[in-house]
PyMOL Python script that loads the backbone (N, CA, C, O; Angstrom):
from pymol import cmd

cmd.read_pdbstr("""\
ATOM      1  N   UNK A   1       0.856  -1.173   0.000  1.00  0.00           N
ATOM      2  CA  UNK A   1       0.000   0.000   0.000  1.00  0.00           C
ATOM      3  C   UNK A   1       0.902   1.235   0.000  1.00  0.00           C
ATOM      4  O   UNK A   1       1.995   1.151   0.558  1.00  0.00           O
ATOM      5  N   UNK A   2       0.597   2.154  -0.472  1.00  0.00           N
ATOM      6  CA  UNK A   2       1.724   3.503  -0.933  1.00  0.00           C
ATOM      7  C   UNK A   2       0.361   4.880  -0.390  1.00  0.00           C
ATOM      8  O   UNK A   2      -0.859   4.777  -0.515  1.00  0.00           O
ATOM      9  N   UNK A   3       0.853   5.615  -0.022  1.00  0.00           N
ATOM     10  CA  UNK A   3       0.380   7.028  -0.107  1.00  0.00           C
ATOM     11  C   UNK A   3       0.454   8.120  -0.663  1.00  0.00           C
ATOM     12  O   UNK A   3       1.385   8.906  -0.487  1.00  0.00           O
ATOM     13  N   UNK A   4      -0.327   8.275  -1.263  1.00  0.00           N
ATOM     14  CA  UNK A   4      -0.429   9.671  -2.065  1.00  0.00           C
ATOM     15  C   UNK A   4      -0.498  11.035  -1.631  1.00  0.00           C
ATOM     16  O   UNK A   4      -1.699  11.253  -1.467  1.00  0.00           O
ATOM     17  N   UNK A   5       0.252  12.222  -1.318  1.00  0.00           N
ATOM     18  CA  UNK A   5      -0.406  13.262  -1.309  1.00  0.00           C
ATOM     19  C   UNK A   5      -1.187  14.244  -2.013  1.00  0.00           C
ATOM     20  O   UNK A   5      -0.735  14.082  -3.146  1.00  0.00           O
ATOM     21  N   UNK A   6      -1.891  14.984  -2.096  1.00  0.00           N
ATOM     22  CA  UNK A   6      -2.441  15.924  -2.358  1.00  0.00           C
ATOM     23  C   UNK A   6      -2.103  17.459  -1.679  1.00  0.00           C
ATOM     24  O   UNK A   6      -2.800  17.646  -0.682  1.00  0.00           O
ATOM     25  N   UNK A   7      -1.611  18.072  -1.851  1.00  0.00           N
ATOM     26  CA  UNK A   7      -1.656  19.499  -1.340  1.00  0.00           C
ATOM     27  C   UNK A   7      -2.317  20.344  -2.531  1.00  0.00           C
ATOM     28  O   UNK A   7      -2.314  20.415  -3.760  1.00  0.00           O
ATOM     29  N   UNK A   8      -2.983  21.045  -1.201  1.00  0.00           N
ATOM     30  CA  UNK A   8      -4.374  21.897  -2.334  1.00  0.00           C
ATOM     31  C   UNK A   8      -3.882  23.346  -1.880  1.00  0.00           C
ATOM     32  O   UNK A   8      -4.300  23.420  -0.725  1.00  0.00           O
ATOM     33  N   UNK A   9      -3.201  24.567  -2.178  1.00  0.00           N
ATOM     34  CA  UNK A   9      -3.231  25.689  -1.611  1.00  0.00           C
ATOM     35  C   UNK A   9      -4.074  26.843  -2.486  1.00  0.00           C
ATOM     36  O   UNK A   9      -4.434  26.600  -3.638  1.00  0.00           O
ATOM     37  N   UNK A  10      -4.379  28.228  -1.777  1.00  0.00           N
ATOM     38  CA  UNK A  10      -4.373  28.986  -2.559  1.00  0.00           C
ATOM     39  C   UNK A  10      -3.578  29.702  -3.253  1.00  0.00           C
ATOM     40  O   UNK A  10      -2.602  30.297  -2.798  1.00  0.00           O
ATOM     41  N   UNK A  11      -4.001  29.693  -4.603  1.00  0.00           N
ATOM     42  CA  UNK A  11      -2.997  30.769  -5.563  1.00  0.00           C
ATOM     43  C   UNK A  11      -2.371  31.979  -5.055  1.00  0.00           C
ATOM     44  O   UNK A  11      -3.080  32.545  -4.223  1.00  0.00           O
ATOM     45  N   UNK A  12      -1.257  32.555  -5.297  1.00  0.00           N
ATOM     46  CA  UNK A  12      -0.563  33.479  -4.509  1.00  0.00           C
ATOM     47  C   UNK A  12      -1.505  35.107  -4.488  1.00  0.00           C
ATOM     48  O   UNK A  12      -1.597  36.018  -3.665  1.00  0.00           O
ATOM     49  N   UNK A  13      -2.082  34.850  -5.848  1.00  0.00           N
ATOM     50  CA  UNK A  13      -3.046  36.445  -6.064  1.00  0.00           C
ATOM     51  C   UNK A  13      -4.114  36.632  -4.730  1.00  0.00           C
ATOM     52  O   UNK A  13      -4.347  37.617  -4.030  1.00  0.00           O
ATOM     53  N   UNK A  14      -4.636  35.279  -4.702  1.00  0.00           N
ATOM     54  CA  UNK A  14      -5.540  34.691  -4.307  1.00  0.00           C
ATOM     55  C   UNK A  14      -5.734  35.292  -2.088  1.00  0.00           C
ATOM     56  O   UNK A  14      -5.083  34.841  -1.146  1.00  0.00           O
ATOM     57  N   UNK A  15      -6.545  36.076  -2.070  1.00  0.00           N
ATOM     58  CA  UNK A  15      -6.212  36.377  -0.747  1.00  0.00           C
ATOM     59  C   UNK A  15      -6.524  35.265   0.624  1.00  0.00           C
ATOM     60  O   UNK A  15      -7.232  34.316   0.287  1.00  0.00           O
ATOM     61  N   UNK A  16      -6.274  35.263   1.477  1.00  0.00           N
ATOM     62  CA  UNK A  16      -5.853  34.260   2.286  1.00  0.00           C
ATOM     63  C   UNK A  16      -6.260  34.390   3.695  1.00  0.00           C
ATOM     64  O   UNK A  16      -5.514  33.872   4.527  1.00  0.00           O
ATOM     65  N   UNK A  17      -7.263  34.962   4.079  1.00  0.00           N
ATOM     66  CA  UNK A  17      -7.606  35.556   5.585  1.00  0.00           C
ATOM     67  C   UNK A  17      -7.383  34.913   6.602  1.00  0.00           C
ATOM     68  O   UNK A  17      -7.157  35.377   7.720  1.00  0.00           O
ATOM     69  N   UNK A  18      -7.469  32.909   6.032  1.00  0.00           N
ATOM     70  CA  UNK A  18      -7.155  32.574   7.409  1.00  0.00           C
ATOM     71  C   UNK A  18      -5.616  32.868   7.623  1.00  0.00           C
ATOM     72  O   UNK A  18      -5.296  33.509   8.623  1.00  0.00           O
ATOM     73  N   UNK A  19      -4.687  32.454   6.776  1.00  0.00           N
ATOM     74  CA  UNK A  19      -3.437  32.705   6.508  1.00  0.00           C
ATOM     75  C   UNK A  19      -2.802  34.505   7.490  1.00  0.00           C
ATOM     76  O   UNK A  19      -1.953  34.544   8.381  1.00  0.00           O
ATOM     77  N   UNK A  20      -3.253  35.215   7.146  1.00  0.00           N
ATOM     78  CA  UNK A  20      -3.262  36.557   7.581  1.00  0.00           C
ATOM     79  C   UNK A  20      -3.331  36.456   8.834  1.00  0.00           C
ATOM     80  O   UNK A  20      -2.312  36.703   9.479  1.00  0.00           O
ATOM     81  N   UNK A  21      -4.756  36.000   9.638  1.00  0.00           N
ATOM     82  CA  UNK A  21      -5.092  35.604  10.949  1.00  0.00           C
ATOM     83  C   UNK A  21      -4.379  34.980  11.502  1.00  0.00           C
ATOM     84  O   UNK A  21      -4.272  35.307  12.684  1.00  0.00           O
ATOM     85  N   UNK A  22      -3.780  34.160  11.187  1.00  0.00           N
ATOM     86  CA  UNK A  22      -2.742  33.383  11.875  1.00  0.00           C
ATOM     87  C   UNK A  22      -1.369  33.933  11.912  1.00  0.00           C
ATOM     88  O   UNK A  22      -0.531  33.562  12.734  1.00  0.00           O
ATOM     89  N   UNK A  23      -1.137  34.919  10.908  1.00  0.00           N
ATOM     90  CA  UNK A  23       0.167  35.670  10.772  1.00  0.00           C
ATOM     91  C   UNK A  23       0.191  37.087  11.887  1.00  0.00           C
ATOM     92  O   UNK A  23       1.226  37.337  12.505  1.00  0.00           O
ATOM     93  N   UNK A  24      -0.874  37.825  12.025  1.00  0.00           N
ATOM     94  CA  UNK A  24      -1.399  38.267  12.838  1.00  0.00           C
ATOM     95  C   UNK A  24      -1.203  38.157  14.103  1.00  0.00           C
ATOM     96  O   UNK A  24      -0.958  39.098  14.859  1.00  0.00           O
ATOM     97  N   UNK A  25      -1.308  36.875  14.438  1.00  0.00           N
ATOM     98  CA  UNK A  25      -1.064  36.631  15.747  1.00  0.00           C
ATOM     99  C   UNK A  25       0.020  36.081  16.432  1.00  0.00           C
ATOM    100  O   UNK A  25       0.086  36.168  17.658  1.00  0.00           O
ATOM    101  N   UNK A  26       1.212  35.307  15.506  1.00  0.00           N
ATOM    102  CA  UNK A  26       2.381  35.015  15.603  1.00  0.00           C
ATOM    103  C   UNK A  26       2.859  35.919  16.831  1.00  0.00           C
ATOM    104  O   UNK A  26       2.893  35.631  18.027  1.00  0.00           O
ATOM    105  N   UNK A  27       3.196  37.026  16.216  1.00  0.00           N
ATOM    106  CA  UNK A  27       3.984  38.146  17.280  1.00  0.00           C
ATOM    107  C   UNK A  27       3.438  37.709  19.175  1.00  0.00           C
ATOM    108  O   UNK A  27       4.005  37.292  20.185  1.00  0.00           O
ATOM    109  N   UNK A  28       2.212  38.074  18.827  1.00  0.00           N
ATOM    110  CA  UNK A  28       1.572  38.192  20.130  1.00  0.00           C
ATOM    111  C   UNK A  28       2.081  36.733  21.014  1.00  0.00           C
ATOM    112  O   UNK A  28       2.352  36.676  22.213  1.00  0.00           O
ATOM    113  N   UNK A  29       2.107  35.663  20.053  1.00  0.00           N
ATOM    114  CA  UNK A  29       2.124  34.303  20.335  1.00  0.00           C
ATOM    115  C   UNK A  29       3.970  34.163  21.362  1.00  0.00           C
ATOM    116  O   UNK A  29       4.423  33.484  22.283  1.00  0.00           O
ATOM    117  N   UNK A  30       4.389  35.118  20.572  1.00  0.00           N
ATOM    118  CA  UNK A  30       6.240  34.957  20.882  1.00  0.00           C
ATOM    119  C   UNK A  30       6.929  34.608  19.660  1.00  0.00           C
ATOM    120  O   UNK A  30       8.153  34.484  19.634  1.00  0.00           O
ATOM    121  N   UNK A  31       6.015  34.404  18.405  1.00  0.00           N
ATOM    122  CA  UNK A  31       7.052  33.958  17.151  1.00  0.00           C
ATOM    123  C   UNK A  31       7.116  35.330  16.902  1.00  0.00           C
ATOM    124  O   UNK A  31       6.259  36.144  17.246  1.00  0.00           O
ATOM    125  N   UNK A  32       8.166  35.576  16.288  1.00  0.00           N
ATOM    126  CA  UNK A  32       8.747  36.861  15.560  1.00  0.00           C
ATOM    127  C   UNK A  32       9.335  36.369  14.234  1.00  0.00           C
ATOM    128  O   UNK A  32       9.859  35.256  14.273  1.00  0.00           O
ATOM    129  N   UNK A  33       9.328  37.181  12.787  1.00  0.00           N
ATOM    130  CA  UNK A  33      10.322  36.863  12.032  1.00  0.00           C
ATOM    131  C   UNK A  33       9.572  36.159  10.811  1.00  0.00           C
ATOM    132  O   UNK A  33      10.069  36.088   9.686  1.00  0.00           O
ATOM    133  N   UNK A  34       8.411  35.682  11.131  1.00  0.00           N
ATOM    134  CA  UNK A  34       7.145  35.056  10.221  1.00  0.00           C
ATOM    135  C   UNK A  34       6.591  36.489   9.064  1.00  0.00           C
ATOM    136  O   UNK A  34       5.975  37.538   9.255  1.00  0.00           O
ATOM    137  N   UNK A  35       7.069  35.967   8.119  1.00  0.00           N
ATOM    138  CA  UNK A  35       6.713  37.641   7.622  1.00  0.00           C
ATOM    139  C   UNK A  35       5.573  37.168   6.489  1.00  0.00           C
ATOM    140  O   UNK A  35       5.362  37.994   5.602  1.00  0.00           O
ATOM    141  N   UNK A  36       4.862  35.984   6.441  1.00  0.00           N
ATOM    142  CA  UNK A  36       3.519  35.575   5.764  1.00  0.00           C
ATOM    143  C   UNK A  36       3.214  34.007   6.004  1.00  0.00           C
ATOM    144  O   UNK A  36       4.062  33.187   5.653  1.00  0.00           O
ATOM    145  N   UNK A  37       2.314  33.696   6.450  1.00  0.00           N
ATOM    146  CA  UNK A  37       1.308  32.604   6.372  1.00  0.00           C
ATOM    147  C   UNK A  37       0.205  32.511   5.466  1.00  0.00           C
ATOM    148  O   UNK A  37      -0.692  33.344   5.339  1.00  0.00           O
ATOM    149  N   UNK A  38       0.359  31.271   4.754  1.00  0.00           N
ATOM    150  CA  UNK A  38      -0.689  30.768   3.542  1.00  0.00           C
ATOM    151  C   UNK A  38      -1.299  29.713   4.630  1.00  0.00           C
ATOM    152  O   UNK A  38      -0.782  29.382   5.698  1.00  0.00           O
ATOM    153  N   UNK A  39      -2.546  29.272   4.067  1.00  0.00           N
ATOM    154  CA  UNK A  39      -3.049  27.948   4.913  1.00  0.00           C
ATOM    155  C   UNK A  39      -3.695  26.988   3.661  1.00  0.00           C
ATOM    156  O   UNK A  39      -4.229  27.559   2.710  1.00  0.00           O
ATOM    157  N   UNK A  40      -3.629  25.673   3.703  1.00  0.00           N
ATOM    158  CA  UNK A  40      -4.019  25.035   2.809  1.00  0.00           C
ATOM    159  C   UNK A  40      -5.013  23.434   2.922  1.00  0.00           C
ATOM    160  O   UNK A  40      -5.711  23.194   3.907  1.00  0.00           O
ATOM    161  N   UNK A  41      -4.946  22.920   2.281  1.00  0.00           N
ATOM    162  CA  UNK A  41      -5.491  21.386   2.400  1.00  0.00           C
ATOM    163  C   UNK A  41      -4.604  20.155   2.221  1.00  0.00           C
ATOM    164  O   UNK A  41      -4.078  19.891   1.140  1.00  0.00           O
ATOM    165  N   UNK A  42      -4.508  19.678   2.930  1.00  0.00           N
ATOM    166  CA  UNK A  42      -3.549  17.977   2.582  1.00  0.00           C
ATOM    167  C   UNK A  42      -4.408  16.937   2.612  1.00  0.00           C
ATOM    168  O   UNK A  42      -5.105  16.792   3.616  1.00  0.00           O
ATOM    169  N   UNK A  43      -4.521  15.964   1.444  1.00  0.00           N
ATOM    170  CA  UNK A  43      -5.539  15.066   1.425  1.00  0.00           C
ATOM    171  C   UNK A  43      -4.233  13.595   1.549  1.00  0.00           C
ATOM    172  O   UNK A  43      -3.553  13.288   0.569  1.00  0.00           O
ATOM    173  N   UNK A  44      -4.177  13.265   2.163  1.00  0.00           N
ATOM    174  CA  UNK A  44      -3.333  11.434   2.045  1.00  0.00           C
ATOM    175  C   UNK A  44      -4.764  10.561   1.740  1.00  0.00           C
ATOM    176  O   UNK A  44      -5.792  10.462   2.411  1.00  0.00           O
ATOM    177  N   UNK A  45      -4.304   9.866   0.195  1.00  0.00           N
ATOM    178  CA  UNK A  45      -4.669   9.012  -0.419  1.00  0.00           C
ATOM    179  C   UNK A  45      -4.115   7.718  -0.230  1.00  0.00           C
ATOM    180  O   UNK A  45      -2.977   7.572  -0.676  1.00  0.00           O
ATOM    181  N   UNK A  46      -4.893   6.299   0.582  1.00  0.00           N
ATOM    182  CA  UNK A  46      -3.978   5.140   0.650  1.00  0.00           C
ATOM    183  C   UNK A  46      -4.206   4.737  -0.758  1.00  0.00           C
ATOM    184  O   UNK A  46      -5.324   4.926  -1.238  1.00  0.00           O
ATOM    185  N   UNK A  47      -3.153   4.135  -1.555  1.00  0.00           N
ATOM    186  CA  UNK A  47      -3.628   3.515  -2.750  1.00  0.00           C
ATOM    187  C   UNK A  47      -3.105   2.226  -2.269  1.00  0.00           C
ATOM    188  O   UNK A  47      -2.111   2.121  -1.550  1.00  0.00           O
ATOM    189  N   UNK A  48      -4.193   0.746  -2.923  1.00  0.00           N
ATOM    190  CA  UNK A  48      -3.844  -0.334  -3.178  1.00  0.00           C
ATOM    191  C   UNK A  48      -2.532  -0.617  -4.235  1.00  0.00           C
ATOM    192  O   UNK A  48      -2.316   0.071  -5.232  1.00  0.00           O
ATOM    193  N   UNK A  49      -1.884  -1.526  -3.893  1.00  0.00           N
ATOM    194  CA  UNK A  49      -0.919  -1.657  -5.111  1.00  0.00           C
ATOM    195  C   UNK A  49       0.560  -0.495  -5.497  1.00  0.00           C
ATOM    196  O   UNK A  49       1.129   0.391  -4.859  1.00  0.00           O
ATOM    197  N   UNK A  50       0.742  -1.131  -6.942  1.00  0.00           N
ATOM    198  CA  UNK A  50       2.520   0.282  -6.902  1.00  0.00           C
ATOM    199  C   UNK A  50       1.208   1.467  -7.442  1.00  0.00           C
ATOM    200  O   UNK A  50       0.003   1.387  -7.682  1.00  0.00           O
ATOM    201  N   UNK A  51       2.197   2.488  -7.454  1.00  0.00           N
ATOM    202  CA  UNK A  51       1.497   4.376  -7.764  1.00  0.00           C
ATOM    203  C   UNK A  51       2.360   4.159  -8.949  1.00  0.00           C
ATOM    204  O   UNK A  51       3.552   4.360  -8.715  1.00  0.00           O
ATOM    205  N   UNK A  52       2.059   3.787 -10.209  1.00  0.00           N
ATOM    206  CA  UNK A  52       2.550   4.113 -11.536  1.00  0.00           C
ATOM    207  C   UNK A  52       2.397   4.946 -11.898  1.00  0.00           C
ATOM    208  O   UNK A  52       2.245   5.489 -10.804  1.00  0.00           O
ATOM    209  N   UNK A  53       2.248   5.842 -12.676  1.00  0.00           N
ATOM    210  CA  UNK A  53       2.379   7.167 -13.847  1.00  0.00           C
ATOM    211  C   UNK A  53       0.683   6.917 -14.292  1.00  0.00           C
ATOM    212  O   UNK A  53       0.187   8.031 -14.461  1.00  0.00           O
ATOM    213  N   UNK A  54      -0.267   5.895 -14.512  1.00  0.00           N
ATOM    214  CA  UNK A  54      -1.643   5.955 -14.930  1.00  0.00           C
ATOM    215  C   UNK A  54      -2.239   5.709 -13.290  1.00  0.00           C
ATOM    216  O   UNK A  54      -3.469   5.717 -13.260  1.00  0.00           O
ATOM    217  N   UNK A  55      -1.608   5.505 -12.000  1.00  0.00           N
ATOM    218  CA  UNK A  55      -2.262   5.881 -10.912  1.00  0.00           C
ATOM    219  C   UNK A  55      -2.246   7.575 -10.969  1.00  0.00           C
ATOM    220  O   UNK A  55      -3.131   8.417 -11.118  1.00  0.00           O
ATOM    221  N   UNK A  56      -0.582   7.641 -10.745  1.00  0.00           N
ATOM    222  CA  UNK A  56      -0.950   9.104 -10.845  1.00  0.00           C
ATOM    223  C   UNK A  56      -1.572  10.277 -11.700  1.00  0.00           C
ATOM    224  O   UNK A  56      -1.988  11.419 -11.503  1.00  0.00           O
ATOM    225  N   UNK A  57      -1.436   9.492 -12.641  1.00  0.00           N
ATOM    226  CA  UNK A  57      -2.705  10.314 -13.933  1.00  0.00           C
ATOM    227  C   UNK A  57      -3.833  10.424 -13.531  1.00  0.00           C
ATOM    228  O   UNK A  57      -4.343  11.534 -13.683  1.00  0.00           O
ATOM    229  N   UNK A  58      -4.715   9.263 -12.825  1.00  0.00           N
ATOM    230  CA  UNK A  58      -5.848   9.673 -11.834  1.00  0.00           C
ATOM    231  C   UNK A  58      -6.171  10.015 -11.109  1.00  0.00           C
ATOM    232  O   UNK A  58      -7.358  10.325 -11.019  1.00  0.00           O
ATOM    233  N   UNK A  59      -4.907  10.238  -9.691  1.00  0.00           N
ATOM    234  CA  UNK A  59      -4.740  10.911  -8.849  1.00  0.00           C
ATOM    235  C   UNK A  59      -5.169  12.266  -9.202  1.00  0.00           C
ATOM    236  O   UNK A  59      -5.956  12.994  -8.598  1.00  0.00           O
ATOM    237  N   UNK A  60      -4.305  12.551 -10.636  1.00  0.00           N
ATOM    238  CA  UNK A  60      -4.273  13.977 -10.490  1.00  0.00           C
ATOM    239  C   UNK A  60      -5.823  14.738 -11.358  1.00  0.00           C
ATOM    240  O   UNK A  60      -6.279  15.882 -11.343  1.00  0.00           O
ATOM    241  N   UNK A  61      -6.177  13.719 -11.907  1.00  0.00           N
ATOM    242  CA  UNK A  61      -7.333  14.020 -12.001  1.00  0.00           C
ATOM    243  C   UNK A  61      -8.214  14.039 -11.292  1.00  0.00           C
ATOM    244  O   UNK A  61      -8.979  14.995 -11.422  1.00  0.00           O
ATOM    245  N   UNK A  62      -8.498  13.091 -10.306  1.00  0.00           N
ATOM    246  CA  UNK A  62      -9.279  13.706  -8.906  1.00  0.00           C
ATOM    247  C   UNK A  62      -9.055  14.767  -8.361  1.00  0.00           C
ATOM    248  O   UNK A  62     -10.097  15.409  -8.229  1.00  0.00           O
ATOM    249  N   UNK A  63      -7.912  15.425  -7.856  1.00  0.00           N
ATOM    250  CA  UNK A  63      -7.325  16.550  -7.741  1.00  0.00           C
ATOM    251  C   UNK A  63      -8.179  17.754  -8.105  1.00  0.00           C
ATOM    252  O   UNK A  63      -8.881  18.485  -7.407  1.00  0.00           O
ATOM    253  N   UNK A  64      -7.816  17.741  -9.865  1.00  0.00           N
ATOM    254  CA  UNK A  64      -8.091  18.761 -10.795  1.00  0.00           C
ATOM    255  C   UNK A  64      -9.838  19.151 -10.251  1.00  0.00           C
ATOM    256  O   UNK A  64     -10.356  20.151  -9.752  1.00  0.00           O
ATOM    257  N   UNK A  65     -10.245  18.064 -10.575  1.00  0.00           N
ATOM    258  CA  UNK A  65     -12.111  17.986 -10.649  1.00  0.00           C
ATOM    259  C   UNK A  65     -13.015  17.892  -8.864  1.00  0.00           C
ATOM    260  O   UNK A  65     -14.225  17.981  -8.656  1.00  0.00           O
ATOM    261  N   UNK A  66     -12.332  17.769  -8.243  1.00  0.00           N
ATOM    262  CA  UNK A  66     -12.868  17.076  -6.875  1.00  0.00           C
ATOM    263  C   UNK A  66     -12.384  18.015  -5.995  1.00  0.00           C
ATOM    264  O   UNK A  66     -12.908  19.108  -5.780  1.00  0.00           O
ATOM    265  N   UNK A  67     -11.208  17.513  -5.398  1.00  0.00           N
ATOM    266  CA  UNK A  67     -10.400  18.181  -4.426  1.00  0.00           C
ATOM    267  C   UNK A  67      -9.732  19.632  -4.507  1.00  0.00           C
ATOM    268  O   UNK A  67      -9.044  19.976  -3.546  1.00  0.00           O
ATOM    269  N   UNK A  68      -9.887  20.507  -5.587  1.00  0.00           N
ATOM    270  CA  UNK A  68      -9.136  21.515  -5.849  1.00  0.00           C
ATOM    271  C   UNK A  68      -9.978  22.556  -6.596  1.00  0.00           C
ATOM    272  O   UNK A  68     -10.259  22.247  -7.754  1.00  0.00           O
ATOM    273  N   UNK A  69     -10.463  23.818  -6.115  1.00  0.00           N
ATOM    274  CA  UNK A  69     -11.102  24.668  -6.637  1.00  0.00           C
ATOM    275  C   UNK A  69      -9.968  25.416  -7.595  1.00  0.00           C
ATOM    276  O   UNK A  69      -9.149  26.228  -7.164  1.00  0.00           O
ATOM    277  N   UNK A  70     -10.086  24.953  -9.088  1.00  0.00           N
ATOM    278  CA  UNK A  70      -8.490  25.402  -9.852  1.00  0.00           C
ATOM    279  C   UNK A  70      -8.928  26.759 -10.408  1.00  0.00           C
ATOM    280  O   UNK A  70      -8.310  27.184 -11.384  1.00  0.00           O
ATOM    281  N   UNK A  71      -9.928  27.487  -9.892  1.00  0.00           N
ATOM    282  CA  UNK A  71      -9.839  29.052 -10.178  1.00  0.00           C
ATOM    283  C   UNK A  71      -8.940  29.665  -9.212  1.00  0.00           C
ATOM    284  O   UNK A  71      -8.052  30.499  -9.391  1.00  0.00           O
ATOM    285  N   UNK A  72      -9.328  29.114  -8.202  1.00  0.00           N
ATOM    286  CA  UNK A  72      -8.564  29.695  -6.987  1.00  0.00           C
ATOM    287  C   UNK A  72      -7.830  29.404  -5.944  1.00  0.00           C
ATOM    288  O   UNK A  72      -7.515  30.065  -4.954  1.00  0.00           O
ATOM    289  N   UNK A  73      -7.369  27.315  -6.608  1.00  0.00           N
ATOM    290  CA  UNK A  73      -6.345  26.703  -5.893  1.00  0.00           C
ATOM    291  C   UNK A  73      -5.366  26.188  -6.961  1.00  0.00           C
ATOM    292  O   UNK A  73      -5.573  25.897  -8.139  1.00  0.00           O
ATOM    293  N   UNK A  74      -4.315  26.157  -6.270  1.00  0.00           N
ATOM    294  CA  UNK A  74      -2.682  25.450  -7.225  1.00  0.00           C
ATOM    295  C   UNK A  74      -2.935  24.108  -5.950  1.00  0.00           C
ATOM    296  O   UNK A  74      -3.359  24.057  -4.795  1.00  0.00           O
ATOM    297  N   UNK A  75      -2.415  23.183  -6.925  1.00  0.00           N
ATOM    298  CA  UNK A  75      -2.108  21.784  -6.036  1.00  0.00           C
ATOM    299  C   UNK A  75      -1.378  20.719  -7.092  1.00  0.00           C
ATOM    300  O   UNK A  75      -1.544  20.567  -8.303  1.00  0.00           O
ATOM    301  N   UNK A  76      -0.457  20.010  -6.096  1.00  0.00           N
ATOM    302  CA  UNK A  76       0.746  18.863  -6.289  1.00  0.00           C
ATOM    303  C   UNK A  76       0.206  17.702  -5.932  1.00  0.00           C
ATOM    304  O   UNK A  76      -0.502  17.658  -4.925  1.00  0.00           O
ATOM    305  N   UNK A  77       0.389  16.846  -6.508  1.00  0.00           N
ATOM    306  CA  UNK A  77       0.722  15.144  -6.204  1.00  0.00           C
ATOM    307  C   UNK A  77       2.024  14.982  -6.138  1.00  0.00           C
ATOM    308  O   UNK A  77       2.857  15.440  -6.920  1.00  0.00           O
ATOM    309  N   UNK A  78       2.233  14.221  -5.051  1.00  0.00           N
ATOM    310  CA  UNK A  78       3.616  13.164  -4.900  1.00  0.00           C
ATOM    311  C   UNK A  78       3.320  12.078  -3.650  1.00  0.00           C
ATOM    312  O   UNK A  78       2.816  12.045  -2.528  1.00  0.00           O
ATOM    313  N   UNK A  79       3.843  11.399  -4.420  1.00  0.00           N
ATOM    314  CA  UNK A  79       3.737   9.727  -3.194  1.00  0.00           C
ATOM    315  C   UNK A  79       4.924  10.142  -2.316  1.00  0.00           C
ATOM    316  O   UNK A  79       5.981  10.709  -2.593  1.00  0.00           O
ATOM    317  N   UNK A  80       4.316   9.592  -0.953  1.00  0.00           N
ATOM    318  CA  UNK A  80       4.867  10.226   0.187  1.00  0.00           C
ATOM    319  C   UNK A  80       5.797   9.073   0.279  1.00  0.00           C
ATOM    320  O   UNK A  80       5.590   8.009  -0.306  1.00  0.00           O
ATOM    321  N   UNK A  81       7.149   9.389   1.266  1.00  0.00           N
ATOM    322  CA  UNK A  81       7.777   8.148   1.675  1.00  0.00           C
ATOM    323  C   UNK A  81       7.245   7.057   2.703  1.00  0.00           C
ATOM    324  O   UNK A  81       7.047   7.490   3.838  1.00  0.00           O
ATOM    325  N   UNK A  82       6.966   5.616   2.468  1.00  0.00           N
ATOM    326  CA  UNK A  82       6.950   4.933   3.651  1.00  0.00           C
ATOM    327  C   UNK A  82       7.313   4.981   4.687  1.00  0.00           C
ATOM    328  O   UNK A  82       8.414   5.528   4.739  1.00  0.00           O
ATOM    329  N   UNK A  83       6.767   4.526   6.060  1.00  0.00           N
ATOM    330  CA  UNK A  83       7.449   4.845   7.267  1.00  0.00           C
ATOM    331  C   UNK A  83       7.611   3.606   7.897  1.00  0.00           C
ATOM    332  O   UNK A  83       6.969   2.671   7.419  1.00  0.00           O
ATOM    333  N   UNK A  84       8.346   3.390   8.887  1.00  0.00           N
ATOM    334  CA  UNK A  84       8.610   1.623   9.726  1.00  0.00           C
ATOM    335  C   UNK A  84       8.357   2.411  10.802  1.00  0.00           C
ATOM    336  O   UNK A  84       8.644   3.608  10.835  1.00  0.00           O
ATOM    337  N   UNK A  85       7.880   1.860  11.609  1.00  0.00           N
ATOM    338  CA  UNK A  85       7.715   2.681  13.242  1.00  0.00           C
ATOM    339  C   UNK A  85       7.943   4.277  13.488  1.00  0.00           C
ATOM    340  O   UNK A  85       8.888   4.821  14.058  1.00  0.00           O
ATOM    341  N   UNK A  86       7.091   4.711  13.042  1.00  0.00           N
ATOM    342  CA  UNK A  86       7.190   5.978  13.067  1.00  0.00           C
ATOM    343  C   UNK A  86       8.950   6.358  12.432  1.00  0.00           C
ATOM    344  O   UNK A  86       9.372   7.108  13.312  1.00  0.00           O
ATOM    345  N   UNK A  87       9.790   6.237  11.658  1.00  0.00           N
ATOM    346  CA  UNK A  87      10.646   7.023  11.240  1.00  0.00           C
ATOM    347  C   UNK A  87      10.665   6.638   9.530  1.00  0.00           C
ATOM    348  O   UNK A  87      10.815   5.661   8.796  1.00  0.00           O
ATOM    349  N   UNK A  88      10.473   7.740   9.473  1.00  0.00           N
ATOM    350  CA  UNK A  88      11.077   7.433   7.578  1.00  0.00           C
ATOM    351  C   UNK A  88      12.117   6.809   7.032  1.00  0.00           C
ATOM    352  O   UNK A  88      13.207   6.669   7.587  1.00  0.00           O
ATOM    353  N   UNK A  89      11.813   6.400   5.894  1.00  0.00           N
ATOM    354  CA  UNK A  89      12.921   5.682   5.657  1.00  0.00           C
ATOM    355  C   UNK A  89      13.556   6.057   4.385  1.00  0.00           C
ATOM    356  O   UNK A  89      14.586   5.492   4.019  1.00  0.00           O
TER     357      UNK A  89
END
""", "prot")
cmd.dss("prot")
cmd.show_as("cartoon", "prot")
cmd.util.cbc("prot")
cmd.orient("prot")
């Protein structure tokens, strides 16, 4: 079994309030030095089987049509690395 990601963000034009809100409050928090926050979506896809080039062709078509408003989101596929007890490998 392999995992897929999805990251869905908004486009850079694209304004970002929660992003802002959270940048906003950094300072107050004790972070300093944060000079912009975006906020986005991560979808992990388990796929059965290997992630070939026609998995990921569908991947990314779910993406395109489903998971990703593409007026006003940019988003990546990449199969994530396996893990053994919690550490990557």
């Amino acid at each position: 079994m392999a995992r897929v990601v999805v990251d869905v963000m908004l486009k850079p034009e694209i304004l970002d309030p929660q992003g802002q809100a959270v940048q906003r409050a950094l300072p107050r928090l004790g972070f300093e030095g944060i000079s912009d926050v975006r906020q986005g979506k991560r979808f992990e896809l388990e796929v059965d089987g290997p992630v070939d080039e026609a998995v990921l062709a569908r991947i990314h078509e779910l993406a395109e049509s489903f998971l990703a408003n593409t007026v006003i989101e940019d988003f990546t596929v990449r199969v994530e690395a396996a893990e053994v007890a919690g550490v990557a490998k």
